[in-house]
BAGU-984628 format. One record per atom (N, C-alpha, C, O): residue in three letters; atom name; x, y, z. Coordinates in Angstrom, 1 decimal, m for minus. Layout:
<setis>
SETI  aa at   east  north     up
SETI ALA CA      X      Y      Z
...
</setis>
This chain:
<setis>
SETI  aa at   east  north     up
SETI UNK  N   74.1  111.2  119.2
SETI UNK CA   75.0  111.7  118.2
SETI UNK  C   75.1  113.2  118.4
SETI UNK  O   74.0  113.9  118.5
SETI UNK  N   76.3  113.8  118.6
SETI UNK CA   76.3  115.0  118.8
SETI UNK  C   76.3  115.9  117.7
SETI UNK  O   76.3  115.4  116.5
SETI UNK  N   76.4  117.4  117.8
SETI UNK CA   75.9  118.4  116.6
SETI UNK  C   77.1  118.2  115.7
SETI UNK  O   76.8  118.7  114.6
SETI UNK  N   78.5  117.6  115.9
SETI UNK CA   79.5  117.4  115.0
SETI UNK  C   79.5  116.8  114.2
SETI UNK  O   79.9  117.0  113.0
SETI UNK  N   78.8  115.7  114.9
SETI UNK CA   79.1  114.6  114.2
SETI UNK  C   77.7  114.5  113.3
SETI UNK  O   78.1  113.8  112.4
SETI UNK  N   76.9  114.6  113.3
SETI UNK CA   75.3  115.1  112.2
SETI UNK  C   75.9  115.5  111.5
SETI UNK  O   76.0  114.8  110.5
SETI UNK  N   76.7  117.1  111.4
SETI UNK CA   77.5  117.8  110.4
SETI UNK  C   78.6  117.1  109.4
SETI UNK  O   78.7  117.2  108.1
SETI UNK  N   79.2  116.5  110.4
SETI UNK CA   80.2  115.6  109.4
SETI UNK  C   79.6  114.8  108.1
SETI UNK  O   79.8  114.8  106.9
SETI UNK  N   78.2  113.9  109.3
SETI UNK CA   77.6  112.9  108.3
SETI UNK  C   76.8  113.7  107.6
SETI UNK  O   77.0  113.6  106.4
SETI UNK  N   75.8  114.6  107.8
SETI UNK CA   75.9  116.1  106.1
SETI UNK  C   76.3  116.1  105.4
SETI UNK  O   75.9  115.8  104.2
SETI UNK  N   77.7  116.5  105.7
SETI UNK CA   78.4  117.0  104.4
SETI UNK  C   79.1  115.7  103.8
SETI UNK  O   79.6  115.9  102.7
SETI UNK  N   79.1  114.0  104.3
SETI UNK CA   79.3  113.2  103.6
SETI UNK  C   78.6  113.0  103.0
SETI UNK  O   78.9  113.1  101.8
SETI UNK  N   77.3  112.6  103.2
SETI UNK CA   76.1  112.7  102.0
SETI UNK  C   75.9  113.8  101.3
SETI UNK  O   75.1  113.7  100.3
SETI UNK  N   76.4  114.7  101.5
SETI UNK CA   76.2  115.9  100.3
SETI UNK  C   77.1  115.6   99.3
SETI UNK  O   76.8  115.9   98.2
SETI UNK  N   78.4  114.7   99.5
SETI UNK CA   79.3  114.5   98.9
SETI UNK  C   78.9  113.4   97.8
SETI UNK  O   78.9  113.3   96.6
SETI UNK  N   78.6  112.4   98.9
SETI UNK CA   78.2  110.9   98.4
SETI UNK  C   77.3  111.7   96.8
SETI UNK  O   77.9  111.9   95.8
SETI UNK  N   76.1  112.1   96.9
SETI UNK CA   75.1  112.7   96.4
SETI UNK  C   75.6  113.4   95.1
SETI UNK  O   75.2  113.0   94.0
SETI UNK  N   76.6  114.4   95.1
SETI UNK CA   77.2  114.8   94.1
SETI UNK  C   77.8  114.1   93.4
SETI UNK  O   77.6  114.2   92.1
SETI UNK  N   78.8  113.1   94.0
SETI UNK CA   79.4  111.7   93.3
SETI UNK  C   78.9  110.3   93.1
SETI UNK  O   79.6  109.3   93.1
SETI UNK  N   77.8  110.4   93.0
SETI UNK CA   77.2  109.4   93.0
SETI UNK  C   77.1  107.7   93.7
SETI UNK  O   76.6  106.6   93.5
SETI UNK  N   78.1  108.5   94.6
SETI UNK CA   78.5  107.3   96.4
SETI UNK  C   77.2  106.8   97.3
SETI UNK  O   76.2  107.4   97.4
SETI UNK  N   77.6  105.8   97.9
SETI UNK CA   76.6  105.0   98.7
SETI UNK  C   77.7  105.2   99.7
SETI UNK  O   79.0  105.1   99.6
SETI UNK  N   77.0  105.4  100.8
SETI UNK CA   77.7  104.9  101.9
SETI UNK  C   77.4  103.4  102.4
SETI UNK  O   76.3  102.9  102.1
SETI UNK  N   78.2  102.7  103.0
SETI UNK CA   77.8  101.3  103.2
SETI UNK  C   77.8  100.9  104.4
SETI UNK  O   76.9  100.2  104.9
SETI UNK  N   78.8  101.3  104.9
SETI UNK CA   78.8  100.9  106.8
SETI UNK  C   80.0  101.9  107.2
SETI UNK  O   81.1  102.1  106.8
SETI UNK  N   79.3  102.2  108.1
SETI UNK CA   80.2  103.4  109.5
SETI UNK  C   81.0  102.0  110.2
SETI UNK  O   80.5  100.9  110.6
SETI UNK  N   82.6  102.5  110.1
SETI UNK CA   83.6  102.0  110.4
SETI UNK  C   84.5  102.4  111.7
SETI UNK  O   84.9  101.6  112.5
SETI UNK  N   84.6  104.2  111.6
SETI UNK CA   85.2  104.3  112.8
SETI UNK  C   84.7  105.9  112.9
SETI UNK  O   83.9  106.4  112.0
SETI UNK  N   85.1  106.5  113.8
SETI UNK CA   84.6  107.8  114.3
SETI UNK  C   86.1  108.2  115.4
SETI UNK  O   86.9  107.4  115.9
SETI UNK  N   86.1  109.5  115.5
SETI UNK CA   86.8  109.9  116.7
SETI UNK  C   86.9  111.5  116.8
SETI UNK  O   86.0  112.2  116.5
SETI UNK  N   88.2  112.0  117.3
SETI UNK CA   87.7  113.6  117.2
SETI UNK  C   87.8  114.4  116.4
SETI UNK  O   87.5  115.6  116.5
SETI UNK  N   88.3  113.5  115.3
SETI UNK CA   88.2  114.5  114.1
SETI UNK  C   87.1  114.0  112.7
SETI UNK  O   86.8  114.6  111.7
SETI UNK  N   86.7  113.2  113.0
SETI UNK CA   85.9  112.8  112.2
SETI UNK  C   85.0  111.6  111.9
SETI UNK  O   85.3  110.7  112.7
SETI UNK  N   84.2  111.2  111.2
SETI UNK CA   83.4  109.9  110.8
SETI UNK  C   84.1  109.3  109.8
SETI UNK  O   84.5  109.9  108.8
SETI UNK  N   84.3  107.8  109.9
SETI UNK CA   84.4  106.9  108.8
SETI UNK  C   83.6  106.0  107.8
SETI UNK  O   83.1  105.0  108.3
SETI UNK  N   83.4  106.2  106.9
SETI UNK CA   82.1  105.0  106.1
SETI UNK  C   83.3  104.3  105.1
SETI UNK  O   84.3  104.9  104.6
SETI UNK  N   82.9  102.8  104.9
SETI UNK CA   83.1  102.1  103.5
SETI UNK  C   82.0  102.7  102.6
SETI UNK  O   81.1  103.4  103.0
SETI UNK  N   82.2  102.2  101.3
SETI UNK CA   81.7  103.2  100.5
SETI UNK  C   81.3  102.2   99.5
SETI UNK  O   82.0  101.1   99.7
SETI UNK  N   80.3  101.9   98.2
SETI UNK CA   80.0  101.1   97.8
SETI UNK  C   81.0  100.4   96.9
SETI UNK  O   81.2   99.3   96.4
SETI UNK  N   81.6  101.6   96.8
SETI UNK CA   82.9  101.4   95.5
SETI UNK  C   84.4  101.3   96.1
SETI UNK  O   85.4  101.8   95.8
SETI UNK  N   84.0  100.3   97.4
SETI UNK CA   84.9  100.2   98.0
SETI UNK  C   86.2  100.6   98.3
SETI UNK  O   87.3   99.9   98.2
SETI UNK  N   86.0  102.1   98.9
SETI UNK CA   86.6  103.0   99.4
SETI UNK  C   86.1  103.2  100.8
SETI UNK  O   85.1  102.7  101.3
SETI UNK  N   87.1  104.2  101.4
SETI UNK CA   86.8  104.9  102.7
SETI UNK  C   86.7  106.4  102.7
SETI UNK  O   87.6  107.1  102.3
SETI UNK  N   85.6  106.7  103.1
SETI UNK CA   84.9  108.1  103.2
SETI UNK  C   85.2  108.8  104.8
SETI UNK  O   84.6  108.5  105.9
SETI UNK  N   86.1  109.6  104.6
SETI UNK CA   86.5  110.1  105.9
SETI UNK  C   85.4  111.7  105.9
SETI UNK  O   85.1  112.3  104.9
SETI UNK  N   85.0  112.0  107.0
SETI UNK CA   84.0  113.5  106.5
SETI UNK  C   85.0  114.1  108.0
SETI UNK  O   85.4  113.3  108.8
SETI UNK  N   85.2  115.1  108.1
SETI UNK CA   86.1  115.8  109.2
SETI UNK  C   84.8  116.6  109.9
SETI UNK  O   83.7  116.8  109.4
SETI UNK  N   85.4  117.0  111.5
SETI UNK CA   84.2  117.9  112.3
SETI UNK  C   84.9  119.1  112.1
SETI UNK  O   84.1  120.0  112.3
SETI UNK  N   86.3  119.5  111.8
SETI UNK CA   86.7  120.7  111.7
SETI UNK  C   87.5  120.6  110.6
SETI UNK  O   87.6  119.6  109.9
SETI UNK  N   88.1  122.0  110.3
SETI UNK CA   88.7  122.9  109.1
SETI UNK  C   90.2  122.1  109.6
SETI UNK  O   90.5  121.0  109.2
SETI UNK  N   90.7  122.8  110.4
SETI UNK CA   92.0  122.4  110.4
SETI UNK  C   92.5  120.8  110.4
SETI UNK  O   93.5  120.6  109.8
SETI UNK  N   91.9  119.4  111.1
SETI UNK CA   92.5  118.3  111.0
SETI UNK  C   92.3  118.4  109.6
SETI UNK  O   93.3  118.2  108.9
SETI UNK  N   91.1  118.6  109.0
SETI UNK CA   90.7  118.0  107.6
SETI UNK  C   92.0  118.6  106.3
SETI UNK  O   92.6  117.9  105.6
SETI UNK  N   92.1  119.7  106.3
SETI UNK CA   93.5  120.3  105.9
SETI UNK  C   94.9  119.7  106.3
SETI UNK  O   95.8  119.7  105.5
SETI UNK  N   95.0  119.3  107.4
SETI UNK CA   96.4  118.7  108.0
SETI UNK  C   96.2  117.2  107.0
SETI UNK  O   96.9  117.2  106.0
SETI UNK  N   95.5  116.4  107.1
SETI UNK CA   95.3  114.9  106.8
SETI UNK  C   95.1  115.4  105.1
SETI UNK  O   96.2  115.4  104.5
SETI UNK  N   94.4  115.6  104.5
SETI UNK CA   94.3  116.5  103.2
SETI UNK  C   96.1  116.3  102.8
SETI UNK  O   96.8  115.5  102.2
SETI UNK  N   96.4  117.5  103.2
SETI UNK CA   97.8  117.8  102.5
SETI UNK  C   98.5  116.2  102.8
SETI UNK  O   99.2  115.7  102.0
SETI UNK  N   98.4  115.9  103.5
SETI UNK CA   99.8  114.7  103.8
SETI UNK  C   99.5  113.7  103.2
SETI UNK  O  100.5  112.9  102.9
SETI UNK  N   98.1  113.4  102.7
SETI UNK CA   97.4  112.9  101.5
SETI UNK  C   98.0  113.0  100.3
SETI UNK  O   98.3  112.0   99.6
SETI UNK  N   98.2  114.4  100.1
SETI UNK CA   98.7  115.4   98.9
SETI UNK  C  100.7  114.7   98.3
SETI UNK  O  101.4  114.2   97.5
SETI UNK  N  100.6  115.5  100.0
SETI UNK CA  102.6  114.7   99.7
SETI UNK  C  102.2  113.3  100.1
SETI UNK  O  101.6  113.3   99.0
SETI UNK  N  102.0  112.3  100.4
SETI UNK CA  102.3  110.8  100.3
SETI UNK  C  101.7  110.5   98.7
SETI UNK  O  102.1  109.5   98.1
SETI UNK  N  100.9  111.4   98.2
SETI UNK CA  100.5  110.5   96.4
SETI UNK  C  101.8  111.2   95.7
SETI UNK  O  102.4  110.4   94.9
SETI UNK  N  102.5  112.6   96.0
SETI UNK CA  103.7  113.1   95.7
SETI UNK  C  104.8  112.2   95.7
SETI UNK  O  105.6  112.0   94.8
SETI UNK  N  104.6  111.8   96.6
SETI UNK CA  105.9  111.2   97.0
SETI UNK  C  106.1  109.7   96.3
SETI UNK  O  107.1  109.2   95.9
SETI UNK  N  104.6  109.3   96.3
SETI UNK CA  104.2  107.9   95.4
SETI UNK  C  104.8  107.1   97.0
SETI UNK  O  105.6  106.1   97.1
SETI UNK  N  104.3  107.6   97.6
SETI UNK CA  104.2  106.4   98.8
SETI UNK  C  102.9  105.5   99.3
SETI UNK  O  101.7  105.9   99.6
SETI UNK  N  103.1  104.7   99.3
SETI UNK CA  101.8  103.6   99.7
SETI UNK  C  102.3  102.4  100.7
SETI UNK  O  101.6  101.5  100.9
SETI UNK  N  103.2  102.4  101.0
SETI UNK CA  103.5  101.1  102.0
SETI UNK  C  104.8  102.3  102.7
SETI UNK  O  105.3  103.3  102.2
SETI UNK  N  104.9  101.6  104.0
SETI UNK CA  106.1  102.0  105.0
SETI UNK  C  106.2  100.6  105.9
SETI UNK  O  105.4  100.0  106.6
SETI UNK  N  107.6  100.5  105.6
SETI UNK CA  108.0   99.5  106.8
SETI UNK  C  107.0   98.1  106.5
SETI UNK  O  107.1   97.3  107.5
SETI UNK  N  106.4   97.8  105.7
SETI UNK CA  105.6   96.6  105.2
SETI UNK  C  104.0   97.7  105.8
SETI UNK  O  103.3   96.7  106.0
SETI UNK  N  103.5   98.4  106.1
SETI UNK CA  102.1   98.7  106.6
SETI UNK  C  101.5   99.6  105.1
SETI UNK  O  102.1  100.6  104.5
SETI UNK  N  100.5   99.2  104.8
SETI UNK CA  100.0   99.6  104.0
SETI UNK  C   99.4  101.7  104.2
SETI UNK  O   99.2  102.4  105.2
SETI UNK  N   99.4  101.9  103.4
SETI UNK CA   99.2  103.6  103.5
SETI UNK  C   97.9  104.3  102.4
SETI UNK  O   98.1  104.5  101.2
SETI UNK  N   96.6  104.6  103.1
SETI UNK CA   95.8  104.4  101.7
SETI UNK  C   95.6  105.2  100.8
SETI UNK  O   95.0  106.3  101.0
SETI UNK  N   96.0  104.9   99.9
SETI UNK CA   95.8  106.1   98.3
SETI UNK  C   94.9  106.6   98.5
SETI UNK  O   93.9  106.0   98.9
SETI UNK  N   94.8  107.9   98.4
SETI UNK CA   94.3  109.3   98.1
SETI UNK  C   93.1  109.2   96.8
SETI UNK  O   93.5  109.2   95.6
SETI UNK  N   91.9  109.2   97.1
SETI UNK CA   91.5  108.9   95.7
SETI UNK  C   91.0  110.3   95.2
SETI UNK  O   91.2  110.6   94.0
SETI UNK  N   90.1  111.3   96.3
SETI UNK CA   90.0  112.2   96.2
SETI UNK  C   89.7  113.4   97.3
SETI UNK  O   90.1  113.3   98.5
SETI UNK  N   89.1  114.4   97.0
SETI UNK CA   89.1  114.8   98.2
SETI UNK  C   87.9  116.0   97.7
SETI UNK  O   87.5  116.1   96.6
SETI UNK  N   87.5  116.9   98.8
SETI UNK CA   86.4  118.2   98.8
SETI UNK  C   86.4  119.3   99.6
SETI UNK  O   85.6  119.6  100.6
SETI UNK  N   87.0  119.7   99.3
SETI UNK CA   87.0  121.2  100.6
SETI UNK  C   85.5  121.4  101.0
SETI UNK  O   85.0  121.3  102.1
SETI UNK  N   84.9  121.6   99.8
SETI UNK CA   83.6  121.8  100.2
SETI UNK  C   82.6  121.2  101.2
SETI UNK  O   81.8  121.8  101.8
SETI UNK  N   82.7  119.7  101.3
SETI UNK CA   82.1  119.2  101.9
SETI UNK  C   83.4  118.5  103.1
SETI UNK  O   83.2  117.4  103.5
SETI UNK  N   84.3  119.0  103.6
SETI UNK CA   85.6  118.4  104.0
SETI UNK  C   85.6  117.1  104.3
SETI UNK  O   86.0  116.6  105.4
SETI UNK  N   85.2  116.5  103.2
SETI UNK CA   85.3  115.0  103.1
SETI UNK  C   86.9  114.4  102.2
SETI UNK  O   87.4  114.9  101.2
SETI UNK  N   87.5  113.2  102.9
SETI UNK CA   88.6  112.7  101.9
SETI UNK  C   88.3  111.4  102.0
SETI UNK  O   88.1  110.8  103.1
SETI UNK  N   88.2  111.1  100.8
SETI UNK CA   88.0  109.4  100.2
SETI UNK  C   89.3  108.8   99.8
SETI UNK  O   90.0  109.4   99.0
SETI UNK  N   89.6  107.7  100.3
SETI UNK CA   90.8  106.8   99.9
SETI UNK  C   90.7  105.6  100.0
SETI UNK  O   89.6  105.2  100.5
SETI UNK  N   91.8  104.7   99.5
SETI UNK CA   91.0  103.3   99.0
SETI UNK  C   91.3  102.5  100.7
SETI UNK  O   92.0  102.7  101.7
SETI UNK  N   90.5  101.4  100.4
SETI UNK CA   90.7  100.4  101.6
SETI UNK  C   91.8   99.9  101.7
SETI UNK  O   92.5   99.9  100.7
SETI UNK  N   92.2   99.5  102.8
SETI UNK CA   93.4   99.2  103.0
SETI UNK  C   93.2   97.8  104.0
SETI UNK  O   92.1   97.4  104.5
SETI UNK  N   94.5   97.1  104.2
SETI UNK CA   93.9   95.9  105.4
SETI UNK  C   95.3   95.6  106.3
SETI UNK  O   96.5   95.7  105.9
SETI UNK  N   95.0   95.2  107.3
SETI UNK CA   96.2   95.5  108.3
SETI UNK  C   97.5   94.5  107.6
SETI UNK  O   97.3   93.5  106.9
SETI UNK  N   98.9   94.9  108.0
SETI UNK CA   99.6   95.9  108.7
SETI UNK  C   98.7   97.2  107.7
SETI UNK  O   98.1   97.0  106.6
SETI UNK  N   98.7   98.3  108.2
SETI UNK CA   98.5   99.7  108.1
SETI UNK  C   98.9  100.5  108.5
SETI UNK  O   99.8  100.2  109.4
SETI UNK  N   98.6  102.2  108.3
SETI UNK CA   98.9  103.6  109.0
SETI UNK  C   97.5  103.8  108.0
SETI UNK  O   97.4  103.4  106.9
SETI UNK  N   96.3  104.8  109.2
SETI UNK CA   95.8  105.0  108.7
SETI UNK  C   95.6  106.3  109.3
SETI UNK  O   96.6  106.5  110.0
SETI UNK  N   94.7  107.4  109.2
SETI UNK CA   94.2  108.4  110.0
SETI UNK  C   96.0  109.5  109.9
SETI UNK  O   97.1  109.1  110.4
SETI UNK  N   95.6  111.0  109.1
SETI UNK CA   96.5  111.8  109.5
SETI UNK  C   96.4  113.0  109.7
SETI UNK  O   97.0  113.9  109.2
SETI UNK  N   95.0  112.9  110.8
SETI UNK CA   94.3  114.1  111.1
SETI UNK  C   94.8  114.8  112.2
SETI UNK  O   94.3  115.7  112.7
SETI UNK  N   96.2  114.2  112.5
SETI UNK CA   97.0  114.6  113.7
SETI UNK  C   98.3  114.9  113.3
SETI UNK  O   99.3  115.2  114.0
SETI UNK  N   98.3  114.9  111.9
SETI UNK CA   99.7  114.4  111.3
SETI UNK  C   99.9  116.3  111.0
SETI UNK  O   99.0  117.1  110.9
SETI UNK  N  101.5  116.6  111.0
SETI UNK CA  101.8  118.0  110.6
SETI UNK  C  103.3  118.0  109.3
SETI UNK  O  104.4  117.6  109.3
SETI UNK  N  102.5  118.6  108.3
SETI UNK CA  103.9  118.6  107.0
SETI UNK  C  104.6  119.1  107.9
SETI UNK  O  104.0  119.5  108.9
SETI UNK  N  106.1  119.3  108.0
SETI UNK CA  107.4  120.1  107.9
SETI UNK  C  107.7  120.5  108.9
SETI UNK  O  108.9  120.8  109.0
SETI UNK  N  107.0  120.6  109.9
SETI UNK CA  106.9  121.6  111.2
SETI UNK  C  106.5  120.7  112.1
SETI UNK  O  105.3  120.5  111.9
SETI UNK  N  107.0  120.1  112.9
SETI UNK CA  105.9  119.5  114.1
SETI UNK  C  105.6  120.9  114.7
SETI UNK  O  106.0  122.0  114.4
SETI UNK  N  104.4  120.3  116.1
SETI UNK CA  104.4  121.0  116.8
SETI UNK  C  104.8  121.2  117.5
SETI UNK  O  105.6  120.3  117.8
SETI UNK  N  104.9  122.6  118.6
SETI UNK CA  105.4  123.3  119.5
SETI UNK  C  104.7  122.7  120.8
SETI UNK  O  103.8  123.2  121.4
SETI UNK  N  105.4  121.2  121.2
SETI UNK CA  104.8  121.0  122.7
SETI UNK  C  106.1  121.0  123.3
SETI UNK  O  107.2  120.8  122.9
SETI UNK  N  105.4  121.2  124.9
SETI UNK CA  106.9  121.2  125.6
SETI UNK  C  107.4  120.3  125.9
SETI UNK  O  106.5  119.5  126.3
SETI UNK  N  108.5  119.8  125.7
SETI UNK CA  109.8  118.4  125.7
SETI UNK  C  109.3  118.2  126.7
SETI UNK  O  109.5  117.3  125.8
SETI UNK  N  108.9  117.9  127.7
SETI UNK CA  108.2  117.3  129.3
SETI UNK  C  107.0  116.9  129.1
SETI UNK  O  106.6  116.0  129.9
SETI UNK  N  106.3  117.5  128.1
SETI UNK CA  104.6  117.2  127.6
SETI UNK  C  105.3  115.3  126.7
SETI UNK  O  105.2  114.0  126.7
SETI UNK  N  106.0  116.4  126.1
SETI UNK CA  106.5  115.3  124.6
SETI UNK  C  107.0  114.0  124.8
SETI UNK  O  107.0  113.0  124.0
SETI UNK  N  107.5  114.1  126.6
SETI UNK CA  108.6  113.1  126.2
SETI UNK  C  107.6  111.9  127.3
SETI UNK  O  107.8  110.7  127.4
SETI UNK  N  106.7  112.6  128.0
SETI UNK CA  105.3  111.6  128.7
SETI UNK  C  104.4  111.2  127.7
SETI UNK  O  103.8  110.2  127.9
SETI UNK  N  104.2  112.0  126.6
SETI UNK CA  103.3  111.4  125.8
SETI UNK  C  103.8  110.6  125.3
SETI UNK  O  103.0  109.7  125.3
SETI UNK  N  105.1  110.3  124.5
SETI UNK CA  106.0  109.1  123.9
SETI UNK  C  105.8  107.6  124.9
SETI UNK  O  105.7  106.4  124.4
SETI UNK  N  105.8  108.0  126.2
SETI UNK CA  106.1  106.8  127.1
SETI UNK  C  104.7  106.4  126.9
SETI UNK  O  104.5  105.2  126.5
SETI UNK  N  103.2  107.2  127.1
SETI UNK CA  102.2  106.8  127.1
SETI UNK  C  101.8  106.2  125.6
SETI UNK  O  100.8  105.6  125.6
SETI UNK  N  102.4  106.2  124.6
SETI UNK CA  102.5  105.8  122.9
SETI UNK  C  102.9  104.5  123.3
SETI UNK  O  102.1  103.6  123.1
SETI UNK  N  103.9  104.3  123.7
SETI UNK CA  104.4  103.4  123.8
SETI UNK  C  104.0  101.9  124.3
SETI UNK  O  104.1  100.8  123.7
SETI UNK  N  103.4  102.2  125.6
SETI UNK CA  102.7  101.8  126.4
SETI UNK  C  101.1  101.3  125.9
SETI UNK  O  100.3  100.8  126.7
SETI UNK  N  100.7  101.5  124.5
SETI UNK CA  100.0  101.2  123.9
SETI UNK  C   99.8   99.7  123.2
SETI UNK  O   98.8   99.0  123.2
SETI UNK  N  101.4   99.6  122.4
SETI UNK CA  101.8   98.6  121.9
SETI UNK  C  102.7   97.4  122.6
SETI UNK  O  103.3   97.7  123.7
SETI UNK  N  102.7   96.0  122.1
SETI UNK CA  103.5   95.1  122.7
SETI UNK  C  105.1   95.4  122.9
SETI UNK  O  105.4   96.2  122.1
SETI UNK  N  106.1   95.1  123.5
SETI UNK CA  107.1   95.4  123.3
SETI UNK  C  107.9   95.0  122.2
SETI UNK  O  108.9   95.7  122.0
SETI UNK  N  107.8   94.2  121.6
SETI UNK CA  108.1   93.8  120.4
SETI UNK  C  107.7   94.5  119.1
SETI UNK  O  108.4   94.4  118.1
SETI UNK  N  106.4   95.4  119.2
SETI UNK CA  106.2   96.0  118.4
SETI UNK  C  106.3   97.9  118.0
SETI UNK  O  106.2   98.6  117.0
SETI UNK  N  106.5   98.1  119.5
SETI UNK CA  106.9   99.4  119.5
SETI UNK  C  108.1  100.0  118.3
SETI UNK  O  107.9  100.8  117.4
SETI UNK  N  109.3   99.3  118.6
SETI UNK CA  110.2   99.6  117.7
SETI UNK  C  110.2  100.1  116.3
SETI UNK  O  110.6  101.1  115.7
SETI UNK  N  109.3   98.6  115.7
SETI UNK CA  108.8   99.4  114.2
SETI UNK  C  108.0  100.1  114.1
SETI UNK  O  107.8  100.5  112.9
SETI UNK  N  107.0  100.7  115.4
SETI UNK CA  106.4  101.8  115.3
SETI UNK  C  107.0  103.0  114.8
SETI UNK  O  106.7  103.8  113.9
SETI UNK  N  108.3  103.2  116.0
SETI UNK CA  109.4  104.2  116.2
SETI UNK  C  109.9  104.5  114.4
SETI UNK  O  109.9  105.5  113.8
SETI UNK  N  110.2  103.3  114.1
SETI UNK CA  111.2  103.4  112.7
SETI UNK  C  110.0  103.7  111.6
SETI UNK  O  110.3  104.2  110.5
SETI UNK  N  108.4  103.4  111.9
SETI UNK CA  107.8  103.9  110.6
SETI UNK  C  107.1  105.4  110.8
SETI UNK  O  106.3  106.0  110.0
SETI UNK  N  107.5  105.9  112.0
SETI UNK CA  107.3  107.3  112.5
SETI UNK  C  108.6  108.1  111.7
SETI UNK  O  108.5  109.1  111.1
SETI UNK  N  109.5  107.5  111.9
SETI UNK CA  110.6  108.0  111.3
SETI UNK  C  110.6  108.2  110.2
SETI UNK  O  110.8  109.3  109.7
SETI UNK  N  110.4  107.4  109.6
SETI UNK CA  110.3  107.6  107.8
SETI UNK  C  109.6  108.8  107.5
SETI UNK  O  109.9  109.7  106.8
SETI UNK  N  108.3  108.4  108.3
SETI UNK CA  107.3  109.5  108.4
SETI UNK  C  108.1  111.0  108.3
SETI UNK  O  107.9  111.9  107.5
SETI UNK  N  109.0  110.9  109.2
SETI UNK CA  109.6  112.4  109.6
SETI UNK  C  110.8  112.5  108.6
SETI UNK  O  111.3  113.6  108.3
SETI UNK  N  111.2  111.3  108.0
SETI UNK CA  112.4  111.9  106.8
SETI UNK  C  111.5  112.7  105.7
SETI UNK  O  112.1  113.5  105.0
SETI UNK  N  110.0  112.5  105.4
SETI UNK CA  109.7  113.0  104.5
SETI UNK  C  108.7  113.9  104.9
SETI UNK  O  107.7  114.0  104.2
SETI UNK  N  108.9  114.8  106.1
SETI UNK CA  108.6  115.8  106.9
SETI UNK  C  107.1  115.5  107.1
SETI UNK  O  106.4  116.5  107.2
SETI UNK  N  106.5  114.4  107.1
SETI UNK CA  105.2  114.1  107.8
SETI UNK  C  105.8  113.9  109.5
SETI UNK  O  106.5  113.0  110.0
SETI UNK  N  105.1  114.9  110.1
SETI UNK CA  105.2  114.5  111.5
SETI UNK  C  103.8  113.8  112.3
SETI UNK  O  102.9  114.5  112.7
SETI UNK  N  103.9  112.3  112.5
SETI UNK CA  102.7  112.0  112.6
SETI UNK  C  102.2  111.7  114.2
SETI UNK  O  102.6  110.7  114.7
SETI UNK  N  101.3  112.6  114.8
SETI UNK CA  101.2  112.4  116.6
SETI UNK  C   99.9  111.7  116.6
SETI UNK  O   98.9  112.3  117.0
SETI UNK  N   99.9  110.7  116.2
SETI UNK CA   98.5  109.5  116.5
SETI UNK  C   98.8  108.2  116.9
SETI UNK  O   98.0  107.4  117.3
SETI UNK  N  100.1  107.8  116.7
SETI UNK CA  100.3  106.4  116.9
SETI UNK  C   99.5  105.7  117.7
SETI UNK  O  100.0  105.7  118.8
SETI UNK  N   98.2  104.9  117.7
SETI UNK CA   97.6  103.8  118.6
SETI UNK  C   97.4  103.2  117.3
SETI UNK  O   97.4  103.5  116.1
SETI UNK  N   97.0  101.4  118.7
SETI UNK CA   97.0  100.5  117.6
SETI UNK  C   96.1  100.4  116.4
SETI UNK  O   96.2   99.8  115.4
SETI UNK  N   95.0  101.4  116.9
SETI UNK CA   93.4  101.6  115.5
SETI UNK  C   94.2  101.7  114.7
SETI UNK  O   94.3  100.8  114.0
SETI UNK  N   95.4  103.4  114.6
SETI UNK CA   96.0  103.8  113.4
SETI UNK  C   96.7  102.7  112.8
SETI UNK  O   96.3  101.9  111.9
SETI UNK  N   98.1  102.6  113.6
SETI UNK CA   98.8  101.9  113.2
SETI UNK  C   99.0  100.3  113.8
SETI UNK  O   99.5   99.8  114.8
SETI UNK  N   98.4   99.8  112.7
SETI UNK CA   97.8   98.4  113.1
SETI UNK  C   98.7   97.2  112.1
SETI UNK  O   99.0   97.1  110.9
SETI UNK  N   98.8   96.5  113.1
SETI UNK CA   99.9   95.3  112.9
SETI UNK  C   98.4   94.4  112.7
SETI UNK  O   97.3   94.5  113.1
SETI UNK  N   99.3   93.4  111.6
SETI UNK CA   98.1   92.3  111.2
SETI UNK  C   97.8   91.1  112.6
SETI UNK  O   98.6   90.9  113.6
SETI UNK  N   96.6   90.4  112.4
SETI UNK CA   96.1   89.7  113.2
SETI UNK  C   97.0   88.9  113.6
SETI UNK  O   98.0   88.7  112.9
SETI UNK  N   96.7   88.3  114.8
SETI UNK CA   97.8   87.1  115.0
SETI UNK  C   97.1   86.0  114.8
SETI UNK  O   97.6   84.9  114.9
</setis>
């Protein structure tokens, strides 16, 4: 385990500790952060940096704003709370279809990548999912972007179609 990811899991138990949380089982990890279920069955996200944890944070902020919780039939997980302090955000469990993870996600502004970067990374997005299922990827990206969440994570971890 690297020096990040110790840090992450820190400052979730510092959190856990304050709020009187158990962690229960490590779920997922990646480059922005650690995932645990939580005893009170929730999901405990701890971030390795300032900025995703802020990006996924706010979009947190506007989707309880917005009173959004489902897109396109995929579940979206309530916001239960969150910690600058410890840059941990807790939200409830969720079960596929889903959108989870928006530690890539940007309010109002996408980012500034170049339309040649942009438009190879789309094909490689794509190329991820069945072809049947790309489309409603496309249309719940969209929605995403009518309510100025711009979300650049789409794989199937995040956005996950239920079992067959």
């Amino acid at each position: 385990m690297n020096e990040s990811f110790q840090q992450a899991e820190e400052r979730a138990r510092g959190y856990t500790k304050e709020y009187g949380i158990l962690l229960n089982q490590k779920i997922g990890f990646g480059n922005d952060g650690v995932v645990w279920k939580t005893n009170r069955e929730s999901v405990l996200k701890a971030a390795m940096r300032l900025e995703p944890y802020e990006r996924e944070r706010d979009v947190y902020r506007r989707l309880m704003d917005l009173e959004l919780s489902q897109v396109h039939g995929f579940a979206i997980p309530r916001l239960l709370n969150y910690s600058n302090k410890y840059l941990v955000i807790e939200m409830e469990l969720v079960i596929p279809p889903f959108v989870i993870d928006f530690g890539k996600a940007y309010l109002d502004q996408p980012p500034d990548y170049p339309a040649e970067a942009l438009a190879e990374w789309w094909v490689e997005r794509e190329e991820l999912y069945e072809p049947h299922q790309w489309p409603l990827v496309r249309k719940v990206l969209a929605t995403f972007a009518a309510h100025g969440i711009h979300y650049f994570d789409p794989q199937p971890g995040n956005i996950r179609f239920p079992p067959k």
